[in-house]
C-alpha positions in Angstrom: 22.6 -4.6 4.7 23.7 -6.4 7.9 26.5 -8.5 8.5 24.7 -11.7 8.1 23.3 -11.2 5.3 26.7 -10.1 3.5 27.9 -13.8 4.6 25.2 -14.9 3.1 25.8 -13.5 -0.4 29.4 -13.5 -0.5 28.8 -17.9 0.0 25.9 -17.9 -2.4 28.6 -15.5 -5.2 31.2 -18.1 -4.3 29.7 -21.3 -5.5 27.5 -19.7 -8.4 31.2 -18.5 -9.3 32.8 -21.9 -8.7 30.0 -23.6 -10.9 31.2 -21.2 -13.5 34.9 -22.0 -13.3 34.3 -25.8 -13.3 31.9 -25.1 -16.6 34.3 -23.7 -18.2 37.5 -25.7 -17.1 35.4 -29.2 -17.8 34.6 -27.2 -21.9 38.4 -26.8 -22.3 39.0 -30.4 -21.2 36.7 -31.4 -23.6 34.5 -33.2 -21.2 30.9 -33.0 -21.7 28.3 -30.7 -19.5 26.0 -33.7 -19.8 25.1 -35.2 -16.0 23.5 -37.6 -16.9 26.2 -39.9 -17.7 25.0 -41.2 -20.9 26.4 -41.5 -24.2 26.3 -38.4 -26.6 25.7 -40.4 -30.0 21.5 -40.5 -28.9 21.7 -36.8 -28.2 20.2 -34.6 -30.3 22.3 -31.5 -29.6 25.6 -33.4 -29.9 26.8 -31.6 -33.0 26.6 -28.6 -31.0 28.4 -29.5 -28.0 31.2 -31.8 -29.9 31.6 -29.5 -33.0 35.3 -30.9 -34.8 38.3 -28.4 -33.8 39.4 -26.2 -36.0 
């Protein structure tokens, strides 16, 4: 592999790795992975993403 190419990957790792962190610091925040902006009561998969803590 060439240089370019290397630059390439290491920018592509670094923001599929930055959309990882911010997933998981936005869970532990409580803040929904929703983008749409809505409200969660319509959703149907609420009681999975809101479940009560233990």
């Amino acid at each position: 592999m060439n240089i370019p190419t290397l630059i390439v990957l290491a920018i592509v790792a670094a923001v599929f790795i930055g959309i990882i962190v911010k997933t998981i610091v936005d869970k532990k925040k409580g803040k929904s992975s929703c983008s749409c902006g809505c409200s969660c009561s319509g959703c149907s998969m609420s009681e999975i993403c809101h479940q009560p803590k233990q």
